[in-house]
N, C-alpha and C positions, 0 to 999 in steps of 0.2 A: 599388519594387524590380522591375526588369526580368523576371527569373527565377532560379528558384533554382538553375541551374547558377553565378551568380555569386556566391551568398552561401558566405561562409566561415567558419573558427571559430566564434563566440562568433554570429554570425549566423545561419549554416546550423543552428546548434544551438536555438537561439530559435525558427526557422521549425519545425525538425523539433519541439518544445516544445509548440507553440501549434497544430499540428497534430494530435499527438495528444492535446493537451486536447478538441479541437473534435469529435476522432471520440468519446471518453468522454462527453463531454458530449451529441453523439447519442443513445449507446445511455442515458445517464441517463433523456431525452427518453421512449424507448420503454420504459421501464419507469414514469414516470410514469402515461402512458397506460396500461397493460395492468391490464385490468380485477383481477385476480390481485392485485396487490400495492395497490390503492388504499386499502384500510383499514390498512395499514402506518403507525405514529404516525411522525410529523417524516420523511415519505420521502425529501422533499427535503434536508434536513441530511444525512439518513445517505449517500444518494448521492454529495452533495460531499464528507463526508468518505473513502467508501471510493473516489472519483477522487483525492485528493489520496494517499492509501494507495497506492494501485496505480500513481501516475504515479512514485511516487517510488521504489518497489521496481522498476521497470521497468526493469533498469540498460541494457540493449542499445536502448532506444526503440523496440523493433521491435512493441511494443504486446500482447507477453505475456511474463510471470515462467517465464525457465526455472528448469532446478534450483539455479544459480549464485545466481543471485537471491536464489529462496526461502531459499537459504542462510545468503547474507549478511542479509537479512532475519529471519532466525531469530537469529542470531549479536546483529545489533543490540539487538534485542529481549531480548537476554540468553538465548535458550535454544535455544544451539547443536543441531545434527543430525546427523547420518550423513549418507553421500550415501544408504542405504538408505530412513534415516525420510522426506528428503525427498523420495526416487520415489514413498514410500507414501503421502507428502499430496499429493502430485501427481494420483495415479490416485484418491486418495478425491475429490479435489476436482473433478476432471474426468471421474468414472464410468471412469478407466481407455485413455478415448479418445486422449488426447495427453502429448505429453512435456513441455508446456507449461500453464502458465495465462491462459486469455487473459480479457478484462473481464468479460465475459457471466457465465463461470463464475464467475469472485470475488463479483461480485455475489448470484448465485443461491445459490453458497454464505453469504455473510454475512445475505442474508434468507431465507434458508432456517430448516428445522425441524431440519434435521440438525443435529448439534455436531460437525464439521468439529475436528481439531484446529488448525486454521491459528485459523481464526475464533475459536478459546478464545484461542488467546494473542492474538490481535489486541484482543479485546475486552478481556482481560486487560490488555494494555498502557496501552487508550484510560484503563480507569480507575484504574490508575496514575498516569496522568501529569495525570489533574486532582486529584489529592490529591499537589501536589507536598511535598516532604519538603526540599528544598533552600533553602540559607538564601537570601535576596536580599540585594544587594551584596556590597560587598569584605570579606573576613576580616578580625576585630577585628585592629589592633595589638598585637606583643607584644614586651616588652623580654627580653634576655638572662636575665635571672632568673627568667623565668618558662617558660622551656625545660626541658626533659627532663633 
């Protein structure tokens, strides 16, 4: 590919994609490393999972959760917010410094000591969804007589 002035659509969006996996995957890198977090059990698991967490709430690719985001990210998750609650997970989550969450912090939040309420529900949801509740396959057949 020549340059990314000529990629388009479904293209431009893959490049932009695979670039911000590569910078996450960076700062994964440097928290591997950092003396600080090396007794952390399965670090590597937890990392790819809170890159694939963050890549996907990430709706603008500009490689931090604004409040839009967090929003709709709450909403998915089942447990809608104000725009209030979510300026107030924003400033707990970032010490108050920005209007944004960018990787660094999500991370430091999710291995952190603190109970963030982002991180409750997050964690909330992870172990929801491996105790799935949902049947597999298609709904049994049912004849006329046996309706309502």
């Amino acid at each position: 590919m020549p340059s990314n002035q000529s990629a388009q659509g479904g293209k431009a969006f893959g490049l932009l994609k695979s670039q911000q996996r590569e910078k996450l995957e960076e700062i994964n890198k440097e928290y591997m490393e950092d003396q600080k977090y090396r007794d952390e059990d399965d670090l590597a698991e937890k990392l790819e999972g809170f890159k694939n967490k963050y890549a996907e709430f990430d709706l603008n690719d500009q490689g931090e959760i604004d409040m839009m985001g967090l929003k709709q990210m709450m909403e998915k998750l089942g447990v809608p917010k104000t725009h209030l609650e979510v300026k107030k997970m924003i400033s707990e989550v970032t010490g108050g410094s920005s209007s944004t969450i960018n990787y660094r912090d999500f991370v430091k939040m999710m291995l952190g000591k603190r109970s963030a309420v982002l991180k409750l529900v997050l964690i909330f949801e992870d172990k929801a969804n491996g105790a799935s509740c949902k049947p597999d396959g298609p709904p049994p057949k049912r004849d006329i007589a046996s309706l309502p």
